[in-house]
C-alpha positions in Angstrom: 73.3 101.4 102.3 75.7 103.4 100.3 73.7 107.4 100.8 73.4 106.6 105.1 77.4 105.9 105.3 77.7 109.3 106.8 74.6 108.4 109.7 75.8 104.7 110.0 79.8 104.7 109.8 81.0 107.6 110.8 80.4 107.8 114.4 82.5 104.0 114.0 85.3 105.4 112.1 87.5 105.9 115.4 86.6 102.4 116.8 87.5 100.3 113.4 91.1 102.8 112.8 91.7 101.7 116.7 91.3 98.2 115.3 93.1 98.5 112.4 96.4 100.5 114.4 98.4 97.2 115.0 97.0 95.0 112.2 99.1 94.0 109.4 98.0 94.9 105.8 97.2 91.2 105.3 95.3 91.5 108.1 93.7 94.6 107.0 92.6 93.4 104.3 91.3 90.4 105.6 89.3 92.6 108.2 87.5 94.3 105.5 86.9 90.8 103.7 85.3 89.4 106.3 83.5 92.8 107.5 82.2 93.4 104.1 82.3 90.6 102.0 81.8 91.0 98.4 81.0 94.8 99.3 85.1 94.6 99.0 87.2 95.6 96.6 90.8 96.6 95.8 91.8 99.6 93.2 94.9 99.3 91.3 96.9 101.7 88.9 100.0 99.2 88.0 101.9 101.6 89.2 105.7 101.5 90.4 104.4 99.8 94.1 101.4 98.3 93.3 102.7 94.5 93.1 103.1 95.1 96.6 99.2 95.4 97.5 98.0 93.3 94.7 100.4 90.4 95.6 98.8 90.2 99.1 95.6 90.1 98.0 96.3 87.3 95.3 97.3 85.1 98.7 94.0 85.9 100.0 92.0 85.3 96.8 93.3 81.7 96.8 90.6 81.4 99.6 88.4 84.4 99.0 86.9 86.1 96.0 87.8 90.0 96.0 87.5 91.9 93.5 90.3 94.6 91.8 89.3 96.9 89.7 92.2 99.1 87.6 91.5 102.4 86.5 93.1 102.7 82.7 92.9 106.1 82.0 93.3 105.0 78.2 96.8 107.4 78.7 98.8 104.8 80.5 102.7 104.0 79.0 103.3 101.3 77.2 105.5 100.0 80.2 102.8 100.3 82.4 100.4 98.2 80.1 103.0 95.5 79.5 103.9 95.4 83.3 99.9 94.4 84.4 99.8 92.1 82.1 103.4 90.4 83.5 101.5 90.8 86.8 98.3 89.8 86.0 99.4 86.4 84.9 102.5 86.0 87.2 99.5 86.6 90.6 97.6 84.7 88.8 95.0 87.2 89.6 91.6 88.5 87.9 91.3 92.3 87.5 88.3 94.5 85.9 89.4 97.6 83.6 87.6 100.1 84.2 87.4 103.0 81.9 86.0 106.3 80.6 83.0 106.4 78.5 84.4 109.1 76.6 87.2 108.0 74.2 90.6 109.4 74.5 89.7 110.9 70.5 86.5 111.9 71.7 87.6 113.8 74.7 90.3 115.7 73.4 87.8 116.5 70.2 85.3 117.6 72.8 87.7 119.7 75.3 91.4 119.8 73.9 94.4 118.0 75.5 93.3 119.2 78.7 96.7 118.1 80.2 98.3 121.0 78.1 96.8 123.7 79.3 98.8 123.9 82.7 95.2 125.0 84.2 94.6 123.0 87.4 90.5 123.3 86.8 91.2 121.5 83.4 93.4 119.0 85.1 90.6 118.3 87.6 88.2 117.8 85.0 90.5 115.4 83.2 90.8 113.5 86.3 87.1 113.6 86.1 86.1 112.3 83.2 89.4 109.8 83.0 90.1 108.5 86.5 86.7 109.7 89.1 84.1 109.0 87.3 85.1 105.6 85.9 85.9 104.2 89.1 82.5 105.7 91.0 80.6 104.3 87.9 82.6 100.4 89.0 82.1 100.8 92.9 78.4 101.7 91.9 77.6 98.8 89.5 78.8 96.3 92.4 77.5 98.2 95.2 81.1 98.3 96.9 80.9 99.9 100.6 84.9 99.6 100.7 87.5 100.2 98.7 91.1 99.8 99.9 94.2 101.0 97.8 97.8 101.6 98.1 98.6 105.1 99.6 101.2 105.9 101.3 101.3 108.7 104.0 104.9 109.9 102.6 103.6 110.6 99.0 101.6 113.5 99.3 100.9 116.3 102.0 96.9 114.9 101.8 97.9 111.5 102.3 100.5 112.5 105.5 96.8 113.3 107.0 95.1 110.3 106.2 94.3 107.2 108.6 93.8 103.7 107.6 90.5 104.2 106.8 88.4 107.4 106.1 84.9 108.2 103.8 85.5 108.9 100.6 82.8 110.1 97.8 80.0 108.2 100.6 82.4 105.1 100.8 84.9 103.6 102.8 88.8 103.7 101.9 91.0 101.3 103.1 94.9 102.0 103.3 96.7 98.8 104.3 100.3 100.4 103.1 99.6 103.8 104.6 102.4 103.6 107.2 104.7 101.6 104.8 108.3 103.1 103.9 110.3 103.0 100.6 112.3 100.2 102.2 109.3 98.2 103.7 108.0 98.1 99.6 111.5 97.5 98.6 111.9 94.3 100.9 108.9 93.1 100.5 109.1 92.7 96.5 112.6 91.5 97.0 111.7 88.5 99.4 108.5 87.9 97.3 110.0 88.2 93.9 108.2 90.6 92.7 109.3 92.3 89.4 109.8 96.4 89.2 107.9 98.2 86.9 110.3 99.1 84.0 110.2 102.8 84.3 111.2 102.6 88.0 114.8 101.3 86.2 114.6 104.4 84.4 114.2 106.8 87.6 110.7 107.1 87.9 109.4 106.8 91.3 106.0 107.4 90.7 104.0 107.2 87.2 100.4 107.6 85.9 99.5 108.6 82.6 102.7 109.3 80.4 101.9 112.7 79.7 101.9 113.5 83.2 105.0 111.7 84.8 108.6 112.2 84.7 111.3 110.5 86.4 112.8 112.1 89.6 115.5 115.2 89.3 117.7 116.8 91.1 115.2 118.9 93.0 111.6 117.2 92.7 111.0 113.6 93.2 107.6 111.5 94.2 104.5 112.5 93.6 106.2 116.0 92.6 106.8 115.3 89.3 103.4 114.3 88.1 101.1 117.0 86.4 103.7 119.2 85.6 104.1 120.3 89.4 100.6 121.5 89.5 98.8 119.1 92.0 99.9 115.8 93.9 96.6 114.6 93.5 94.5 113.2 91.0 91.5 113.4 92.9 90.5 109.7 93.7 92.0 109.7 96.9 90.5 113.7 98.0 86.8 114.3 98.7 87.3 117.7 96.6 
């Protein structure tokens, strides 16, 4: 089913985004569930919003069975690693890790600290080997049809062009927070008591992989801080 999306889904793409337009994310996310069943899943990085998404979705696994799948680069913080785990257990939630089958030591033996190059063709093929190609190898071992995620359409020029659900890589991406601002994420983990991510109290408003993120500045902020200033984009979110 996955190689005919293109034939089968795309001429429906407008009809389900005009169904999606007034939902909720809840009710997003409970479209997908009950469109695609255990063809479902939800991708996580544990980053400074992701409580938000994985919080609603441990409300609707009291009832239903989805799965989440985080993406550990292997290159993660500390903070971050200590802050899933807080989640993890606070949601009460089950998540899958998945990760390269290249070892950090083995990659960098193999091609250098690619991150150090400032290159952006060695920073794609980081992305690659670290973040692509683990999560194509999870959505293909459970034959996932839809993925949904936490974008936002403020956080990068390619997401400001995004809708609520487009074809990625031949599957469907789901972005239940796509028209959420920073005070719709702020409220919501306030009234549902949802911790902050420890770097956030340090000035980060966005973080990945700890050689790759810095906490805002005086002139770049978001999604501009990360790789240096190079890209916006790791490439999980881009058909390129």
């Amino acid at each position: 089913m996955i190689e005919n999306i293109h034939k089968d889904i795309q001429p429906n793409l407008r009809k389900y985004n005009q169904e999606l337009v007034d939902m909720k994310p809840q009710e997003m996310l409970n479209w997908a569930y009950e469109k695609f069943d255990n063809q479902f899943a939800i991708t996580t990085s544990f980053g400074i919003q992701s409580s938000v998404l994985l919080n609603m979705v441990s409300k609707l696994c009291l009832q239903k069975k989805i799965k989440i799948f985080w993406i550990d680069t292997g290159y993660l913080p500390p903070e971050t690693y200590h802050y899933a785990e807080k989640l993890i257990d606070n949601l009460s939630i089950e998540v899958e890790v998945l990760q390269s089958e290249l070892s950090p030591a083995r990659m960098e033996a193999k091609y250098g600290k690619l991150w150090e190059t400032n290159k952006e063709s060695d920073l794609d093929k980081y992305h690659q080997l670290r973040k692509i190609k683990p999560l194509e190898n999870g959505l293909e071992k459970y034959n996932i049809f839809c993925w949904a995620s936490g974008v936002r359409s403020s956080q990068t020029e390619n997401r400001n062009k995004m809708q609520f659900l487009d074809v990625i890589r031949q599957r469907l991406s789901l972005r239940p927070l796509l028209n959420w601002t920073n005070k719709d994420i702020f409220y919501y983990m306030e009234e549902n008591n949802l911790p902050a991510h420890p770097l956030f109290l340090k000035g980060y408003s966005s973080v990945g992989d700890w050689h790759s993120s810095s906490p805002d500045g005086i002139e770049i902020k978001g999604r501009e801080t990360r790789f240096g200033g190079i890209k916006q984009e790791c490439g999980i979110h881009t058909n390129n």
